[in-house]
SEVOFI-130113 format. One record per residue (C-alpha): residue number from 1; residue in one letter; x, y, z. Coordinates in steps of 0.05 Angstrom, whole numbers. Example, Ala and Ser with C-alpha at 12.3 -4.5 7.8 and 13.67 -1.06 7.14 Angstrom:
! residues 2
1:A:246:-90:156
2:S:273:-21:143
! end
This chain:
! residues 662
1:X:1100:2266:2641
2:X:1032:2282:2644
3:X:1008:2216:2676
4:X:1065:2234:2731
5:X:1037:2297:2751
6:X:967:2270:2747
7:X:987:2222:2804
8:X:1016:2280:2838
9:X:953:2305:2853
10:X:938:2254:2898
11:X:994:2287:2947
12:X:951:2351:2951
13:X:904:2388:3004
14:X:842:2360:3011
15:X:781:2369:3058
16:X:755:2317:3111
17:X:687:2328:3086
18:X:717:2302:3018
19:X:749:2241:3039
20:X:703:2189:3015
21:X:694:2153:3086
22:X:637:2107:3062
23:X:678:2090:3001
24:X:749:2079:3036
25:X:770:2021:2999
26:X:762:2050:2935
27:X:787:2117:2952
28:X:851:2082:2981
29:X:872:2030:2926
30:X:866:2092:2874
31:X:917:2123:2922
32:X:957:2069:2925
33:X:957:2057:2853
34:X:983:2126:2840
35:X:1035:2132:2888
36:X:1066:2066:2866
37:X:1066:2101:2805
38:X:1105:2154:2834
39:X:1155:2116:2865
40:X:1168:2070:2812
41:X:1188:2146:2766
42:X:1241:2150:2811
43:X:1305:2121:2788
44:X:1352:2087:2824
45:X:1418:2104:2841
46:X:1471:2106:2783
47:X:1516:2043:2770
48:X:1511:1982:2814
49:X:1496:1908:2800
50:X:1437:1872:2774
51:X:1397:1837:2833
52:X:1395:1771:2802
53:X:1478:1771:2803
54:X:1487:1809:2871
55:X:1509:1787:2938
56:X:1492:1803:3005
57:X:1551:1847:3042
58:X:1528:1824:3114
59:X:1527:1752:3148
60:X:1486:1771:3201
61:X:1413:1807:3193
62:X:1397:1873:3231
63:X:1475:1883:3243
64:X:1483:1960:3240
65:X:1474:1995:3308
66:X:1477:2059:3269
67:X:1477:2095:3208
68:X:1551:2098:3204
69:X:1547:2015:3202
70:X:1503:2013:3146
71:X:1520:1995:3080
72:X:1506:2019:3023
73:X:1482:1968:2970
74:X:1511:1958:2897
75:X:1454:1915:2884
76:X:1396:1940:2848
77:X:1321:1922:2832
78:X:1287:1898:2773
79:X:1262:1948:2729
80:X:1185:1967:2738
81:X:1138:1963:2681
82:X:1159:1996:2621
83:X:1097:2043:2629
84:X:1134:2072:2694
85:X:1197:2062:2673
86:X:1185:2114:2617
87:X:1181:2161:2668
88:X:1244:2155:2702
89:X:1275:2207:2651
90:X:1219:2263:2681
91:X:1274:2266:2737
92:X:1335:2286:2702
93:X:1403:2274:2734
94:X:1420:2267:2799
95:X:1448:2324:2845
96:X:1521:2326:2852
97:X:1545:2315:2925
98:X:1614:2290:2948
99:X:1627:2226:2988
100:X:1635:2259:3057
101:X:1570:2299:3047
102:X:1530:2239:3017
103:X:1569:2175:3046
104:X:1501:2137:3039
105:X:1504:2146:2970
106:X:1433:2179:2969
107:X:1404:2200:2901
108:X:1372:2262:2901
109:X:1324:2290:2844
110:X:1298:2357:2833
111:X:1236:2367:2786
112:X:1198:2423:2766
113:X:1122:2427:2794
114:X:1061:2449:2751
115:X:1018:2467:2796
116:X:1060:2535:2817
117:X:1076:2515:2886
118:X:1140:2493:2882
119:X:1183:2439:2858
120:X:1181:2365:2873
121:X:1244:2326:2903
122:X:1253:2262:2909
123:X:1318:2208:2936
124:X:1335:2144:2927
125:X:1382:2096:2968
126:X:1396:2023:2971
127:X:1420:1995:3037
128:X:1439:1935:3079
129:X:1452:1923:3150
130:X:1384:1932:3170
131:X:1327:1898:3143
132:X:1256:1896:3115
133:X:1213:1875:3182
134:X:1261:1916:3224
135:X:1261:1978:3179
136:X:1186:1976:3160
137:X:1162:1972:3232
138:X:1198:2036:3246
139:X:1164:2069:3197
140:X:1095:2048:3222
141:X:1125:2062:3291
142:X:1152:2130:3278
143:X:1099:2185:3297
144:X:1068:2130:3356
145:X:1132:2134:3382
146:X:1136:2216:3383
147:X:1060:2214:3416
148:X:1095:2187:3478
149:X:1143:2234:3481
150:X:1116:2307:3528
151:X:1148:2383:3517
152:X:1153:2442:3473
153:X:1134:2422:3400
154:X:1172:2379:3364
155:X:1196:2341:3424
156:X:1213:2276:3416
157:X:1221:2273:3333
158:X:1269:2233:3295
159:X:1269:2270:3238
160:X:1244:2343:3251
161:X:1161:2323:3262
162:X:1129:2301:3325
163:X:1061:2280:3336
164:X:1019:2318:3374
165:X:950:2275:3378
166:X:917:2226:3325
167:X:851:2255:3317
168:X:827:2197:3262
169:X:842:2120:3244
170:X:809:2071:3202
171:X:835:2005:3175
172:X:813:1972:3114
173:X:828:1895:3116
174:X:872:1872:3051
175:X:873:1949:3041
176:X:911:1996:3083
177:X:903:2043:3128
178:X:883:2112:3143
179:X:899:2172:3202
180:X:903:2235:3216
181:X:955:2264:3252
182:X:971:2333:3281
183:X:1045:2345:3279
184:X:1086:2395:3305
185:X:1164:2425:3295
186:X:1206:2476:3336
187:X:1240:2535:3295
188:X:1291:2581:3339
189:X:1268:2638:3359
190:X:1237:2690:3351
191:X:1203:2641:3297
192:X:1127:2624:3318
193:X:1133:2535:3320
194:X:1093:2504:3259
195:X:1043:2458:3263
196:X:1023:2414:3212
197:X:949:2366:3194
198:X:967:2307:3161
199:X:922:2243:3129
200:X:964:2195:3130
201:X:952:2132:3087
202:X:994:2068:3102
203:X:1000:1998:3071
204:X:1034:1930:3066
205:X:1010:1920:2994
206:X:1013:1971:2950
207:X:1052:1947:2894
208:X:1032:1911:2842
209:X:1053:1860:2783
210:X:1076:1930:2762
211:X:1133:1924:2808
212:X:1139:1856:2802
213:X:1206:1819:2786
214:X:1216:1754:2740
215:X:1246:1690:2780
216:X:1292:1653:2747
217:X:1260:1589:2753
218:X:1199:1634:2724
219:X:1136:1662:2749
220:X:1146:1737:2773
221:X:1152:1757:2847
222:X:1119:1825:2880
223:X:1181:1841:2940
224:X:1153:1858:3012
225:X:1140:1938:3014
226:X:1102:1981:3060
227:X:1084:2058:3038
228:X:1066:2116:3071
229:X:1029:2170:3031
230:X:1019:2239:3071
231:X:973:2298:3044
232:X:951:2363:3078
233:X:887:2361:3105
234:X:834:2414:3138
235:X:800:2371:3201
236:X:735:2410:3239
237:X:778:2389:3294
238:X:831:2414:3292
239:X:833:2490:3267
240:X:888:2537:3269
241:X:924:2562:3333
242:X:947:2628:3345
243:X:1005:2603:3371
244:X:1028:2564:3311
245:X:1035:2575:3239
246:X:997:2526:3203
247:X:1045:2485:3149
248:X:1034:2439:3092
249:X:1072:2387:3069
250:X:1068:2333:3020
251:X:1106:2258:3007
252:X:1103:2193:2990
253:X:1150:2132:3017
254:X:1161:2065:3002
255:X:1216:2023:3033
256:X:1217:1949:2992
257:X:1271:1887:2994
258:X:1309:1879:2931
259:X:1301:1795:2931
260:X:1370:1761:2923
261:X:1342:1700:2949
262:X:1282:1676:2902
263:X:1310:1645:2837
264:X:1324:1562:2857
265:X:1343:1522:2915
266:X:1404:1536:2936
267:X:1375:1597:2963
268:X:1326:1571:3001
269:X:1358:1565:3070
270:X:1378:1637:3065
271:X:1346:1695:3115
272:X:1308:1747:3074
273:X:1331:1803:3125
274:X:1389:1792:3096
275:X:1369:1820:3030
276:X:1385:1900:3007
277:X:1325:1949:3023
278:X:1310:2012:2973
279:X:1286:2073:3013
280:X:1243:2122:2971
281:X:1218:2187:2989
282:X:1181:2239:2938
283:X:1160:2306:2972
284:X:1145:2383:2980
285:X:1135:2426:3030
286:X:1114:2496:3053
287:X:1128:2524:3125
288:X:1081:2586:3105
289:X:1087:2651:3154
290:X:1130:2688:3112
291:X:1181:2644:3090
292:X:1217:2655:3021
293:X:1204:2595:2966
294:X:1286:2596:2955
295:X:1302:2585:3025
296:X:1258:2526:3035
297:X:1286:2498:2951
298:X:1357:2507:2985
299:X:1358:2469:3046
300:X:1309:2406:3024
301:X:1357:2370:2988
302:X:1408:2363:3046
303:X:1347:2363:3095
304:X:1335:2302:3061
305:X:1407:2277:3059
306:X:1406:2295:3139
307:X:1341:2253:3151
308:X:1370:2191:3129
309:X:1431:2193:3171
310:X:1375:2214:3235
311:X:1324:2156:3219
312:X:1374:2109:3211
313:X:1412:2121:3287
314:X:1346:2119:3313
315:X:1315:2057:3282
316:X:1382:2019:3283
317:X:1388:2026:3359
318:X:1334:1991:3373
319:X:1331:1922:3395
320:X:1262:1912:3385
321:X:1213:1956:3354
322:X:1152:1956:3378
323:X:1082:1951:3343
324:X:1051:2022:3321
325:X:989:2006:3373
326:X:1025:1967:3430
327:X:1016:2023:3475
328:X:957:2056:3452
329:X:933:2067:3515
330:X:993:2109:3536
331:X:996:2141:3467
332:X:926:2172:3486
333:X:942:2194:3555
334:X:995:2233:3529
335:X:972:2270:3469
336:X:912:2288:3529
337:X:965:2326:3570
338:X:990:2350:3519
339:X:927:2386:3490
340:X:922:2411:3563
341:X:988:2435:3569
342:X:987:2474:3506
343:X:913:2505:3532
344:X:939:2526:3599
345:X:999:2556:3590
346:X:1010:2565:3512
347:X:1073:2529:3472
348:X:1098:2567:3431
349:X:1097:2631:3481
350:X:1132:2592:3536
351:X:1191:2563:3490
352:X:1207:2635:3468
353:X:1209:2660:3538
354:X:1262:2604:3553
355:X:1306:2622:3485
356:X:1309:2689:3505
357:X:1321:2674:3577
358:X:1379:2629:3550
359:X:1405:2685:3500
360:X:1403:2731:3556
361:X:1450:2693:3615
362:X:1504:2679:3548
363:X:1506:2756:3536
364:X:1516:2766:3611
365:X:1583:2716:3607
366:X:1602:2742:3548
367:X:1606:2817:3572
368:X:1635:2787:3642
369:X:1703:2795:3624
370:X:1703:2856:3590
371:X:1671:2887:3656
372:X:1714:2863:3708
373:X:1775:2884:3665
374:X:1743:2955:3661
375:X:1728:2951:3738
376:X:1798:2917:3763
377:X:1847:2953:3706
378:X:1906:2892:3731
379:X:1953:2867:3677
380:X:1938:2800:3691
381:X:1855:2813:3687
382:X:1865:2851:3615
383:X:1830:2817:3562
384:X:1852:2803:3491
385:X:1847:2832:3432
386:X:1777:2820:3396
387:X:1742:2799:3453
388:X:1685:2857:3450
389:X:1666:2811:3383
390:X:1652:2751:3437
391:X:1581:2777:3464
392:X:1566:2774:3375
393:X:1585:2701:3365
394:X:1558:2678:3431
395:X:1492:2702:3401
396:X:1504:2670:3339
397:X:1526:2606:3375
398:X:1466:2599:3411
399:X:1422:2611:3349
400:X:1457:2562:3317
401:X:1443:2518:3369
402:X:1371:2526:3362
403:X:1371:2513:3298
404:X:1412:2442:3310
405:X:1356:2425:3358
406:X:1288:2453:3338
407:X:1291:2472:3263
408:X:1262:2421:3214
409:X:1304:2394:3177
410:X:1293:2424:3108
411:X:1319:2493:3133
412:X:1369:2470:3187
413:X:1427:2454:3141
414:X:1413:2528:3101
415:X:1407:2573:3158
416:X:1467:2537:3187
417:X:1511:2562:3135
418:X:1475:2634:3147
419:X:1494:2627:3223
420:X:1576:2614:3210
421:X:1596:2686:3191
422:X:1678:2695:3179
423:X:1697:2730:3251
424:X:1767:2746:3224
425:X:1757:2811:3257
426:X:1706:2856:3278
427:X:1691:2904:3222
428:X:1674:2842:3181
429:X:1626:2824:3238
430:X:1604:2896:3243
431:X:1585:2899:3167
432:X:1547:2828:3173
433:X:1502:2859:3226
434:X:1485:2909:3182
435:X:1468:2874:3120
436:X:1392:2870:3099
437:X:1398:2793:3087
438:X:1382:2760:3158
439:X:1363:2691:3152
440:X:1323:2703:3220
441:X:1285:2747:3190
442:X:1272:2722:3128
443:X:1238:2665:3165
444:X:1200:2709:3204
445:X:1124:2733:3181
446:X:1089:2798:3178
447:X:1046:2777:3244
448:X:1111:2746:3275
449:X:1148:2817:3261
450:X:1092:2863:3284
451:X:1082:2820:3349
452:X:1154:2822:3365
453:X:1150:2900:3351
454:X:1101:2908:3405
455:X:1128:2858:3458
456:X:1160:2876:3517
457:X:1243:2884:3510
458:X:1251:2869:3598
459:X:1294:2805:3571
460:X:1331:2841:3516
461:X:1400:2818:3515
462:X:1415:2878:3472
463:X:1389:2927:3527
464:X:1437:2905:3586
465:X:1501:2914:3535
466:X:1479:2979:3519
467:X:1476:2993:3584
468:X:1546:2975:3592
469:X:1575:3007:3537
470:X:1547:3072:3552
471:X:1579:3074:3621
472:X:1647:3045:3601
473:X:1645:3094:3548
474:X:1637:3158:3594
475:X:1691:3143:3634
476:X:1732:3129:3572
477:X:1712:3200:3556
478:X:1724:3232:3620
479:X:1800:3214:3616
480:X:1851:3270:3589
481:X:1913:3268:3555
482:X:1954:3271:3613
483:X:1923:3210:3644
484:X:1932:3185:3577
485:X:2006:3187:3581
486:X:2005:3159:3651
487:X:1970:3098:3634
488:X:1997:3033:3629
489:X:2006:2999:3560
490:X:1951:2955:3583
491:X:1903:3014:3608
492:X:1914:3032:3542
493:X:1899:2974:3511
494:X:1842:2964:3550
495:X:1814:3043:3533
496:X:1822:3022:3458
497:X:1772:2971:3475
498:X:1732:3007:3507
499:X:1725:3054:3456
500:X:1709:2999:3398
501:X:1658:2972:3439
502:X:1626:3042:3448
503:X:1633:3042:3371
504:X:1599:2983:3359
505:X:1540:3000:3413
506:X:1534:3053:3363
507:X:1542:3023:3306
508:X:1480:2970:3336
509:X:1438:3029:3359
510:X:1435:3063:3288
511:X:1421:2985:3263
512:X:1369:2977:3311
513:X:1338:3045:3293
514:X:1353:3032:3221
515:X:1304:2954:3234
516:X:1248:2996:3269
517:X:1246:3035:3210
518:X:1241:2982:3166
519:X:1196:2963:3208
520:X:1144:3011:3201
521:X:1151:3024:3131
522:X:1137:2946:3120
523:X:1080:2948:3166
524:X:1053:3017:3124
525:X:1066:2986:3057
526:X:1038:2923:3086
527:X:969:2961:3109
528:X:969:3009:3043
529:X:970:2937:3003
530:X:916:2912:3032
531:X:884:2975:3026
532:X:895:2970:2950
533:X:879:2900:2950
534:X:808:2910:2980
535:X:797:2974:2932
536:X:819:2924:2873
537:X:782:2862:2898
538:X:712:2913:2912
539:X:723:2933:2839
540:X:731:2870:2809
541:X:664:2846:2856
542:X:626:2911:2820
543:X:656:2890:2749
544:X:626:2815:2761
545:X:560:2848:2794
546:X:556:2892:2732
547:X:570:2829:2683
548:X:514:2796:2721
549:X:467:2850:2707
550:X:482:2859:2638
551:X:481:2776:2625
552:X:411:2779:2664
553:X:376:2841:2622
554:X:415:2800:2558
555:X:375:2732:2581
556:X:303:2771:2593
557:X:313:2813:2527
558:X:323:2748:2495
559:X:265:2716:2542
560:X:208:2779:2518
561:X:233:2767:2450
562:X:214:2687:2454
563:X:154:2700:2478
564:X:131:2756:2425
565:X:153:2699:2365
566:X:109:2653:2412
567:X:54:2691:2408
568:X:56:2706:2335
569:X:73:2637:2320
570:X:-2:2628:2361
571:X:-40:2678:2331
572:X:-15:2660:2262
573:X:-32:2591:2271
574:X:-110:2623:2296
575:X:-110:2666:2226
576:X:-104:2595:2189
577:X:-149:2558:2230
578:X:-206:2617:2219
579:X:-179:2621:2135
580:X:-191:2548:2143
581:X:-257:2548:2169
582:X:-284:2599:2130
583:X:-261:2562:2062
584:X:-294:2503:2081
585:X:-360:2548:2094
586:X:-356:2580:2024
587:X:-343:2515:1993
588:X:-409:2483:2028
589:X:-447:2547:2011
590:X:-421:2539:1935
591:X:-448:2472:1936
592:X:-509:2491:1969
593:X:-510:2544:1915
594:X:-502:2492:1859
595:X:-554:2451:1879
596:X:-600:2502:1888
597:X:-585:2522:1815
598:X:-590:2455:1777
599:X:-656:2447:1825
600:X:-687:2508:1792
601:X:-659:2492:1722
602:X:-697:2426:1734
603:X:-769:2461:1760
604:X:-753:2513:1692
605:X:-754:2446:1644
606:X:-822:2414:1686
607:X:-855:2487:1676
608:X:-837:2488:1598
609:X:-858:2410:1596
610:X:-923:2425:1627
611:X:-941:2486:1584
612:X:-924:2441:1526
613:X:-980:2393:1563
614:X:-1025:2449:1567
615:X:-1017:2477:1495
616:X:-1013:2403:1464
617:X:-1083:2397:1513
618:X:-1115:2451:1495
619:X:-1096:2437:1416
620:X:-1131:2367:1433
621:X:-1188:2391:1470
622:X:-1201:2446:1417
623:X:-1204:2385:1360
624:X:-1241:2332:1393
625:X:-1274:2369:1450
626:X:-1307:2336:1512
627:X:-1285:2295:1574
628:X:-1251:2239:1535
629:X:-1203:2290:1496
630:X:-1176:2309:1561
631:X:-1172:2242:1591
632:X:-1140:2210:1524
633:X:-1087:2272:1531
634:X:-1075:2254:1602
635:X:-1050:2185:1590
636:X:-1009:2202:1536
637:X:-974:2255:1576
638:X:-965:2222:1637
639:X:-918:2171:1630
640:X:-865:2202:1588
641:X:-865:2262:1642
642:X:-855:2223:1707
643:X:-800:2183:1685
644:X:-756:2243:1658
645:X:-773:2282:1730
646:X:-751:2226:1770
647:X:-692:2216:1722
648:X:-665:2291:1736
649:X:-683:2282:1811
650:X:-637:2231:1815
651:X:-593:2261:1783
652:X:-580:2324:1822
653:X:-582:2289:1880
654:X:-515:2244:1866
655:X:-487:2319:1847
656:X:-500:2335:1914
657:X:-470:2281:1950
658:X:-408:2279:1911
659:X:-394:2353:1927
660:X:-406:2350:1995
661:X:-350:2293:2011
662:X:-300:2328:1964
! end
């Protein structure tokens, strides 16, 4: 599960400064290796028949002409590696549609996201009639196609997107490829047209021995594919207009032939195209300006169911489908008008102009009747009963209209269901004008509701029916009972309409009133948010300035305090160095001393030897007497002292010496 939403990631926003351009191979095989991962989570449809023991339905390859002639396949593939096939159960069960709404058999899948932006879906169908080559090239030929193709946005798209301009393409050989595409899709008005900045990443060999399936006569076989893997991207440019809301959305397909014909040789004459294709298609989007998260989780499942049905009439109508770049040239030229179109004269402003230019000629035919009968009060012109309700539905029926043309397809099918109100009569109708719920106006954003606020109303439908009512009423008022009584049963039929319709032009005044309100109280709460969400995000800047300045006086507290130990560590380390010294200078003085000592104890001895000499002389001089005496004494003396001084001499001196090297 993990591993699943890991690869997930490689759907998201990213930056063109982080797209690795001078690593593209890389950067594209990891992508490629995680969205086969994806794809391969998906199961397959429930039940069916084992490839290696299915038959092909159809004779003849590329045989449908249309969706409704395509069939869908009982066979199914070979199971993908067991570590993708674990992940199959992520999905759950499939979504419960009946045959008439899903005749194609589609599986749809809804998963939870993790990233709090909404939740993944994802379909799966297996189909023949058309095949692999045919199929695959429409794919690569789909938004060329739309870039040929000059109007309002959306114009020419066969499934709600249409190319605007291709602002980037590189091709890696043995690789893939990558664009970047800006896209565009009408919504009905009042609804600003979204735009949307896509990297698109394509490729004829993505899968791997991952996906692989075993032959019978062994060896394992990777079936044809090509994928398409789209992520939001921010391009220098292309920023946003002010005409469009800028939208995101994310996805990953793969379209790959289920082989029937590669176990032995009996096969071997048989036409691949012939073979079942699966169609997968994992994605999210968001239509941003304002729209609620449960409208857009509502109609993407049978957006998707609808998208099939769309591609399919498209790509099966086609004799031959051209290459992506056959026309390149043309492709260019176009998207350059385009850009100047939308420069001169603004899209999105011009295509609202002609919705409510269309809304307001319907209003005027739908109020025709009513006014002539008023005007020319003849049996034969009176009109029947319920018919003030018609200006109502025309409205509606035109809205819905817009929605069948414009809207991408993964709101269409919701608001459709919004737009089909039960008209059994007209307080019913009255009481769904006045309900808070509008699915208009939940698609509509704060920007979208203040410019419409402040935009002329010349082309109001609602203003030239007021008008109306208000003078059909005051001559309904006018009348008194005795021209009451002299009235026809059809004068009176037609004053009781009258009279609704001035109810309802009040009933649609106090609603209009009742919006503007709304209006401004949104628009107040909306500016007394932002006011609070300024105050809140200034006080959360002077909380993080004030953590700052605490964590800074915290680091230079700490910083005085390392260099104080620092600096006692130093002048500790001095103390011990001077101890040191001064030891060594009292030791050398105490041997100095020592010396000095043992010298002087020496000289003491030689000064009691001599005055021995001199008594012992004198003693000898006093007996014998003369120069001899003393000589005699002299020699006998003499030798016995010299050799005991040099003895001690010698003596102190090896002291010394051995001190001074301890």
């Amino acid at each position: 599960m993990a591993e699943l939403h890991e690869s997930l990631k490689y759907l998201s926003p990213i930056e063109w400064e982080d797209v690795p351009r001078d690593d593209l191979s890389s950067y594209l095989s990891q992508t490629f290796n995680a969205a086969e991962l994806l794809v391969n989570s998906v199961p397959p449809p429930p039940n069916g028949t084992p490839f290696e023991s299915a038959q092909p339905h159809n004779t003849t390859a590329n045989s449908a002409r249309s969706a409704n002639a395509v069939h869908s396949s009982a066979a199914r593939p070979a199971a993908p590696d067991k570590e993708h096939a674990d992940l199959q159960k992520s999905w759950g069960k499939p979504m419960n549609y009946s045959q008439k709404e899903n005749p194609m058999n589609v599986a749809l899948y809804k998963m939870a996201g993790k990233d709090r932006h909404g939740a993944w879906y994802a379909r799966s169908n297996i189909m023949e009639g058309i095949g692999f080559t045919k199929f695959s090239r429409a794919l690569m030929r789909e938004f060329p196609e739309t870039l040929l193709t000059q109007g309002a946005p959306g114009a020419g798209a066969k499934r709600g997107l249409s190319a605007e301009k291709r602002l980037e393409r590189t091709e890696i050989d043995g690789v893939g490829k990558m664009e970047v595409y800006q896209l565009s899709a009408q919504m009905p008005p009042p609804v600003s047209p979204r735009d949307f900045l896509t990297l698109l990443h394509t490729t004829s060999t993505g899968l791997t021995d991952k996906s692989a399936a075993d032959k019978q006569d062994g060896g394992r076989h990777v079936p044809r594919s090509f994928m398409v893997v789209s992520r939001p991207l921010t391009h220098p440019e292309a920023p946003v207009r002010s005409d469009f809301v800028r939208g995101k959305y994310e996805s990953v397909e793969l379209v790959r032939e289920i082989p029937l014909h590669i176990s032995g040789t009996s096969d071997e004459g048989a036409d691949p195209e012939l073979n079942p294709i699966e169609w997968i298609m994992i994605t999210r989007s968001d239509p941003a300006g304002g729209v609620p998260r449960f409208l857009v989780d509502r109609g993407t499942p049978g957006a998707m169911l609808t998208d099939v049905t769309k591609f399919l009439d498209w790509a099966c109508a086609q004799e031959e489908i051209p290459d992506a770049d056959a026309d390149e040239d043309k492709q260019l030229e176009t998207s350059k008008r385009k850009a100047e179109v939308g420069e001169q004269e603004g899209t999105a402003t011009a295509s609202a102009d002609g919705a409510a230019e269309t809304t307001e000629k319907s209003t005027r035919e739908a109020v025709a009747p009513v006014a002539a009968a008023q005007t020319h009060p003849a049996p034969s012109a009176a009109p029947p009963m319920g018919e003030e309700g018609g200006m109502a539905s025309t409205l509606s029926s035109n809205l819905q209209a817009g929605v069948n043309t414009y809207a991408p397809t993964s709101v269409a099918s919701f608001m459709q269901r919004q737009l089909q109100p039960d008209q059994s009569s007209t307080q019913d109708l009255t009481e769904e004008d006045t309900s808070d719920s509008s699915s208009v106006g939940s698609f509509m954003s704060a920007e979208e509701m203040k410019r419409l606020s402040t935009a002329p109303e010349e082309q109001d439908p609602r203003e030239s029916t007021e008008n109306l009512s208000v003078k059909s009423g005051a001559s309904s008022s006018e009348l008194s009972k005795s021209e009451k009584k002299s009235m026809s049963s059809h004068d009176r039929e037609l004053n009781k309409i009258t009279q609704q319709r001035e109810k309802l032009d009040q009933k649609l005044a106090k609603k209009r009133e009742t919006e503007e309100n709304k209006l401004k109280q949104s628009q107040q709460k909306e500016s007394s948010e932002q006011t609070k969400a300024r105050e809140k995000m200034e006080k959360e800047l002077k909380k993080t300035e004030e953590r700052h300045r605490k964590e800074i006086e915290k680091l230079e507290q700490k910083r005085g305090k390392e260099l104080k130990k620092a600096e006692e560590r130093r002048r500790k380390m001095g103390d011990q160095n001077k101890l040191s010294l001064v030891a060594r200078e009292r030791d050398e003085f105490r041997n100095q001393s020592d010396l000095l000592r043992k010298e002087n104890e020496l000289l003491r001895d030689q000064v009691e030897s001599l005055q021995r000499y001199n008594t012992a002389l004198a003693d000898k001089l006093g007996k014998v007497g003369g120069a001899e005496a003393v000589k005699s004494v002299q020699q006998e003396i003499k030798g016995p002292v010299q050799g005991e001084t040099m003895k001690k001499s010698k003596s102190m001196e090896s002291v010394g010496s051995s001190k001074k090297g301890s």
